[in-house]
Every structure is written in structure tokens, then in C-alpha cells.
C-alpha positions in Angstrom: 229.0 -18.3 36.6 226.2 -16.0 37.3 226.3 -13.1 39.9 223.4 -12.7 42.9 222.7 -9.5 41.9 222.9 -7.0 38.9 224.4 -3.4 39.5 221.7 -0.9 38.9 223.0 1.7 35.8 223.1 5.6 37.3 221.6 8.0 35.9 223.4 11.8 35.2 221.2 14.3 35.5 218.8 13.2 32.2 221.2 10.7 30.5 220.2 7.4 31.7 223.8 5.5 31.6 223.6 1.9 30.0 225.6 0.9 32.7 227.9 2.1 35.9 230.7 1.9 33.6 232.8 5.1 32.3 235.8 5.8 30.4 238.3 8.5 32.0 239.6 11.2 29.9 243.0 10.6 29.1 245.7 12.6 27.2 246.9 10.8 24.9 244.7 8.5 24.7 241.2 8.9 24.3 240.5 10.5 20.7 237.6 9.1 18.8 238.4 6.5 17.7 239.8 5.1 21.0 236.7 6.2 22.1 234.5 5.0 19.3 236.3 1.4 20.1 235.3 1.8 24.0 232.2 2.6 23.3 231.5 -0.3 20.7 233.2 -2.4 23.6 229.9 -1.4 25.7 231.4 2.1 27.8 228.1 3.7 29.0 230.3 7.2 29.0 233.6 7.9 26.7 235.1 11.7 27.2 237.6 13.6 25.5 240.8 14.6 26.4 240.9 17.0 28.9 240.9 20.9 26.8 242.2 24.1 28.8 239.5 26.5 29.1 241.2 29.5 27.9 242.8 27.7 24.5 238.9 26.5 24.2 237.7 30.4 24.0 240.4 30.9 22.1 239.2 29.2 19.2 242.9 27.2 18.9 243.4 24.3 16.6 244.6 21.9 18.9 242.0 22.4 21.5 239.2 22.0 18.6 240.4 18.8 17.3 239.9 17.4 20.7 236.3 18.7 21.2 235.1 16.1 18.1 231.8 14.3 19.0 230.4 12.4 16.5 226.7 11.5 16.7 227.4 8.1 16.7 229.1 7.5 19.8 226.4 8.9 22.8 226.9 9.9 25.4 230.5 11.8 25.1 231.2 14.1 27.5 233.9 16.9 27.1 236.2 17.8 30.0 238.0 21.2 31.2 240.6 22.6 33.1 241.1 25.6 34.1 240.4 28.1 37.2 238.4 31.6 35.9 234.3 31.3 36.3 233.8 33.4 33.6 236.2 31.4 30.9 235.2 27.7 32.3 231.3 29.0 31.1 232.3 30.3 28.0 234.3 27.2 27.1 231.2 25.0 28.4 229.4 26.4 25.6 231.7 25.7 23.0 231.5 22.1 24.0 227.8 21.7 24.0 227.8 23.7 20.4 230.0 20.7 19.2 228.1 18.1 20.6 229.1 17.6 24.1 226.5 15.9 26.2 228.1 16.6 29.5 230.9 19.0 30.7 233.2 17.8 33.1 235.6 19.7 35.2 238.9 18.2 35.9 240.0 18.9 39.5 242.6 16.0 39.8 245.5 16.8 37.7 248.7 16.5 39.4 250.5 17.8 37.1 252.8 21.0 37.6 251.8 22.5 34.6 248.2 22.6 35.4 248.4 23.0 39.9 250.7 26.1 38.7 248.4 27.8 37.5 245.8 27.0 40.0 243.8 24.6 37.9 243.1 20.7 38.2 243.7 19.7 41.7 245.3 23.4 42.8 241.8 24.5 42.6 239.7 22.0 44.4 241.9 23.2 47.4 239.3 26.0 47.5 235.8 24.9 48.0 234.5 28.1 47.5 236.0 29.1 44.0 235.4 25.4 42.7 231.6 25.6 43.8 232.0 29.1 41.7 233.0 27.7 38.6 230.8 24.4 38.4 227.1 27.3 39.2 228.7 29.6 36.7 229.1 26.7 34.3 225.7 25.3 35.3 224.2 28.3 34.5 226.1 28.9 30.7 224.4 25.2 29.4 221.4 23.0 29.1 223.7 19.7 29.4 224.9 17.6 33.1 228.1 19.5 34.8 230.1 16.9 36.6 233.4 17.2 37.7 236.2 14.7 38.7 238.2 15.3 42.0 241.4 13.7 44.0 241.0 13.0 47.8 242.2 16.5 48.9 245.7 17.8 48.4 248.1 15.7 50.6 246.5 12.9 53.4 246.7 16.4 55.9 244.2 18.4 53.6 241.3 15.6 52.3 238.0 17.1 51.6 236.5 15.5 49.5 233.7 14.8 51.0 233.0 18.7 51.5 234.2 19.7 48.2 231.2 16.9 46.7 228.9 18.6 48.7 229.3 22.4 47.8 229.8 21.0 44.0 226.4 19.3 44.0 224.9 22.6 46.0 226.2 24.5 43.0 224.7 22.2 40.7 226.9 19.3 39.6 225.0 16.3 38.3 227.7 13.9 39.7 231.1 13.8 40.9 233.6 11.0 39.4 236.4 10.8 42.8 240.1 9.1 42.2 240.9 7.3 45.7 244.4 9.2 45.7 245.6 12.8 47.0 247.1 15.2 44.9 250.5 14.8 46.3 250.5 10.8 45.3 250.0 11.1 41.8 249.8 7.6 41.0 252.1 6.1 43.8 250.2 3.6 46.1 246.9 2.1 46.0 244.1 4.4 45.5 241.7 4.6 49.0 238.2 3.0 48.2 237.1 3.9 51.8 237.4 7.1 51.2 236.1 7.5 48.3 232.8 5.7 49.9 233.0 8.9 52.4 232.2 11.4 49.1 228.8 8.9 48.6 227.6 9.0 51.7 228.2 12.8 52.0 225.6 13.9 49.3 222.4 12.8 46.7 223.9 12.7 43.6 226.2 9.6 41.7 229.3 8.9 42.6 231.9 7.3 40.6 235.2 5.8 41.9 238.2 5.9 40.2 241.7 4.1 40.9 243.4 1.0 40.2 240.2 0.1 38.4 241.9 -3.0 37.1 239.9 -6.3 38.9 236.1 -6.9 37.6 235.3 -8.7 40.0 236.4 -6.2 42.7 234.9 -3.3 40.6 232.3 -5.1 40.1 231.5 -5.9 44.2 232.1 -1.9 44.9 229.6 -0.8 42.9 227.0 -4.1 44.1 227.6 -3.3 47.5 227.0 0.9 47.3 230.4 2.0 47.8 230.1 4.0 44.5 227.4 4.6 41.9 229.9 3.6 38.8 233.1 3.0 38.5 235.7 5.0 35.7 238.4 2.8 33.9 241.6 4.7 33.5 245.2 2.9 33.4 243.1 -0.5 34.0 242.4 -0.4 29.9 246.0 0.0 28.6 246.7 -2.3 26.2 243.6 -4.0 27.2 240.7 -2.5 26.2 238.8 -5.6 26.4 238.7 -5.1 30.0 235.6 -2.6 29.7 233.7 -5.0 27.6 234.5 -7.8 30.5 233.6 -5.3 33.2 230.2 -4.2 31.3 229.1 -7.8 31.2 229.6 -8.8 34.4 227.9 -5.7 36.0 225.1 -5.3 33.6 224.6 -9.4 33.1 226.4 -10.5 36.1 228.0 -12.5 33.6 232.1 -13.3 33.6 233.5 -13.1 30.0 237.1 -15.2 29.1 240.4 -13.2 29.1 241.0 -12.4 24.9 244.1 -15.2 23.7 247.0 -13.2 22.9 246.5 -13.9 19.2 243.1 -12.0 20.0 245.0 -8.9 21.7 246.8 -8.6 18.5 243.8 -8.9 16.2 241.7 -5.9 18.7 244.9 -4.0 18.7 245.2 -4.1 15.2 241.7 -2.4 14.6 242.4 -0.5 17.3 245.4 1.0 14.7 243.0 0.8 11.9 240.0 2.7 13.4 243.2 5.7 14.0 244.1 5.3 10.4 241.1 6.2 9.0 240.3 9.0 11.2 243.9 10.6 11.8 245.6 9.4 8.0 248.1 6.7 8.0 251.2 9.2 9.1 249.8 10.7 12.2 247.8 7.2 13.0 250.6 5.0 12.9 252.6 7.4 15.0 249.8 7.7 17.8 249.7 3.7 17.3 253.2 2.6 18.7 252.0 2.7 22.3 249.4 0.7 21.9 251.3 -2.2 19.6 254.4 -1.8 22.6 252.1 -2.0 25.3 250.1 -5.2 22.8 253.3 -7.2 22.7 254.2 -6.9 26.5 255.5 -10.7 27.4 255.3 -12.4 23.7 258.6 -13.9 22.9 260.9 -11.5 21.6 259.1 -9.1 22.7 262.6 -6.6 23.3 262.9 -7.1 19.8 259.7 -6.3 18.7 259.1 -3.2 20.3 262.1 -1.4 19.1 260.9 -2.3 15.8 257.7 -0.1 16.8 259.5 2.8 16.6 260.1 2.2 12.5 256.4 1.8 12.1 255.7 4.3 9.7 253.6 2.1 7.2 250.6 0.1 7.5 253.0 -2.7 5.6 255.5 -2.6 8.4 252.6 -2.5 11.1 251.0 -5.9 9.9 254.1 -7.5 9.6 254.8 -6.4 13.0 252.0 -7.8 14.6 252.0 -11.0 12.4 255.4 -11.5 14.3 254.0 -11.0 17.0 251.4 -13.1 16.9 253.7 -15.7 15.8 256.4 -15.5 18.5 253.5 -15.8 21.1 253.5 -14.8 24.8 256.2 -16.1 26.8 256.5 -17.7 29.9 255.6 -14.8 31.9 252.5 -14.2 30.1 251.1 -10.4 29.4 251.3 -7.6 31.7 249.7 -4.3 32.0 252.1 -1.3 30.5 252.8 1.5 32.6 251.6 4.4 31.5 251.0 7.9 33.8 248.1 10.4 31.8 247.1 14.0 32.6 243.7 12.7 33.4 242.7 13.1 37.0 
């Protein structure tokens, strides 16, 4: 079946996207080669884990590893947190000196760790010092500024819609919104209408974000104008063939068959592969267990199985987990998305 209409791919700043389709950052998740896999899977955008600022211009180990672009995974953007103009630039340049292509600025957190100390979705409270940040950050490097944003604080305080507009006065290329406040976290449904109110407010794309988890629907949003793109968060959780289905039906208009559960297995276990090689088997198969628990969600057994995740700790073990898996098949319930709660915005 064959859509009317194909969505038209947005374009950020220079970088012509392949399609309206991103992948959020997510802690946790999205390292290289979950990003390498999204990207293969046809992602127009893949990002990093969102990096503190200050750790950044610090030169720390931990916030290095994440800001790892190779060359052939384009574009890759790299996203900060963090409040202080003058540390958000410096850090922006670091990123673009290790192949960033874009530098996002996370405004959504909800997390008390970041809002404490005034970062993620503390500081989009004030429009004024977030406009600051994104023109002092626009200034520091050649490559798009974008910046990802919540609703407002609580349903008292939304302003988005201003807050887009003094970040594209300062210079931001686009603006990716999540359809939530800060004070929901992930409780609800996310608010499409209002996130339609941020692209009617100003020129530049606008991507919606929130309970991106139904192509057709993401698909229709981004037809009809709600949004320029859309970003795939939670909605790719043990399912990562969900960006290649929601690629093909916007770019081709095009709707491509749910994997067999025998075929979840088999893209999960490159998915573990593609970590072995990059991270060593140790590290890998430890990052790995989530994504084999949330693989064998429903299969038969599946209790069973996923305690055995937790002994994992060889590539041996990890085949002959999934070959049970695969095996025991999906029960009568079928498969169902894991919860799963990120620091991404």
C-alpha cells in the first residue's frame, strides 16, 4: 500500500537530511555502534549521548569516549548540557574538532541531577540566558546549533513557542521539541498540538518528539505540517527496526512488515556483535543485557530467560541464549515494548 504523498526531507542549516527521521540522544544507549546500526537502518541523524559541558573542557575520559564520530556514519551530531555561555562554546568546539557535524543543546532533562544545577530543562525556564548560550555557541563553530526543548516547565509555565523563537533569533538551525513539560517526565502522552504551536511560531525545522512509537501516525504528523521531522526515542527499544519501517514509509510512502521474532533475535544479535567489536567482549556483553531482556519480552519462558541475562558474560553463553530464545518463541501475548526512562530530553 502506497501513501498519497511523500514527506519532504528538512534540511539543517547546510546538511540536507535524507529524510525527517532522527535518532534522540540517549544515555545509555546510543554509542556507535547503536548508532552505526540506526544509521545503516536508514536514520537521516544519529547523536551521541548527551556530554556535560564542563567534563567536555575538562578533557575527562568518560566524556571523550562519548564524543566518537566516525566518518562513516554522517551526519552525527553531538549534544550538551550545561548552563555557562562561555563553557557551552568551548565545549562546542571540542565536538566539531572530533567530528561533530551539528551541536545540540539539551534543554529537556528532567532529571534532578542536571535541573539542579540549572542545566537541561532548569535552563530553558529562562529565555534570555538559553538564547545566550545557543549565539555564544553559534558564534564558537562553523557547524548547525540546534537544541532540543520540553513544553515549558509544568502546564502553568509552557513557552515553548517563545523559547523557539529567541533560540532561532540567536541563531539555532532547528529546534527538536518533546510534547511533555518538565514536571511530566515521561508520565502521559506527549501533546502534539503543542508542539505544532513551536512550528507555527518561527522559520526554521521543527522536529517532534514523544511517544514516537506508530508510523503511521508519525508518519501523517510530519505529511500534514505539524512538524518538519520527527525524533525516535523510547519508540526504538528493543526494536530498532522501527526506524528502518518509519524511513520507508515517509521517504517511499511504502509500509514494511513487522521483523518475525526469530528476526528480532537475529537483528539483536548483531546489534551485540557490532558492541563486541567496538567495546571488547567484557564491556560489550555487559552493555548488551538490556537489549537481549528487552529482545525476549513475551517469548515463552521468557522469566527464565532473562534472569539468565544477567550471567551473560561470554559470547558462548550469549548465543546459546538467544538460540533459546529463538526456540521457545513468543508466547501468546506476543512482544511488547520494554520500559525504559533515558537522560535524553
Amino acid at each position: 500500500m502506497t501513501l498519497a504523498a511523500i514527506a519532504r526531507a528538512p534540511r539543517i542549516g547546510p546538511i540536507q537530511l535524507s529524510s525527517p527521521v532522527v535518532v534522540a540522544p540517549m544515555v545509555g544507549v546510543t554509542d556507535v555502534p547503536t548508532r552505526a546500526l540506526a544509521h545503516e537502518l536508514g536514520a537521516a541523524l544519529v547523536c551521541c549521548e548527551m556530554t556535560a559541558s564542563e567534563a567536555v573542557v575538562r578533557s575527562t575520559d568518560a566524556a571523550m569516549a562519548l564524543l566518537d564520530f566516525p566518518g562513516d556514519v554522517r551526519p552525527a551530531a553531538a549534544q550538551l548540557v550545561g548552563g555557562d555561555a562561555t563553557v557551552m562554546a568551548e565545549a562546542a568546539r571540542v565536538c566539531v574538532a572530533r567530528g561533530a557535524q551539528i551541536v545540540d543543546v539539551n534543554l529537556g532533562c528532567p532529571v534532578p541531577k542536571v535541573v539542579n544545577r540549572g542545566s537541561g530543562a532548569a535552563l530553558a525556564r529562562d529565555i534570555h540566558a538559553t538564547a545566550q548560550v545557543i549565539e555564544a555557541m553559534v558564534r564558537a563553530v562553523p557547524v548547525p546549533v540546534t537544541a532540543k526543548m520540553r513544553l515549558g516547565w509544568d502546564h502553568n509555565t509552557i513557552n515553548a513557542p517563545e523559547l523557539a523563537r529567541a533560540l532561532q533569533d540567536a541563531g539555532a538551525a532547528a529546534v527538536s521539541v518533546h510534547g511533555r513539560t518538565r514536571n511530566q517526565k515521561y508520565q502521559g502522552r506527549a501533546d502534539w498540538a503543542e508542539i505544532a504551536r513551536v512550528k507555527e511560531a518561527v522559520q526554521i525545522p521543527v522536529f517532534g518528539s514523544g511517544d514516537v512509537d506508530d508510523a503511521d501516525l508519525a508518519a501523517e504528523r510530519v505529511r500534514s505540517g505539524v512538524v518538519d521531522g520527527v525524533v525516535v526515542a523510547r519508540g526504538l527499544l528493543g526494536n530498532l527496526w522501527f526506524v528502518h519501517q518509519l524511513v520507508t514509509l515517509l521517504t517511499s510512502g511504502e509500509r514494511v512488515a513487522d521483523l518475525s521474532f526469530a528476526e528480532r533475535i537475529a537483528l539483536t544479535r548483531r546489534h551485540v556483535e557490532k558492541l563486541c567489536a567496538h567495546h571488547g567482549d567484557e564491556r560489550a556483553l555487559r552493555i548488551g543485557r538490556k537489549y537481549v531482556a528487552w529482545a525476549v519480552k513475551g517469548c515463552n519462558g521468557a522469566a527464565r530467560l532473562r534472569a539468565r541475562v544477567q550471567e551473560m558474560d561470554t559470547r558462548e553463553r550469549l548465543d546459546a541464549l538467544l538460540d533459546s530464545a529463538v526456540r521457545a518463541g513468543l508466547g501468546p501475548g506476543g512482544w511488547y515494548r520494554p520500559a525504559f526512562t533515558s537522560g535524553e530530553g
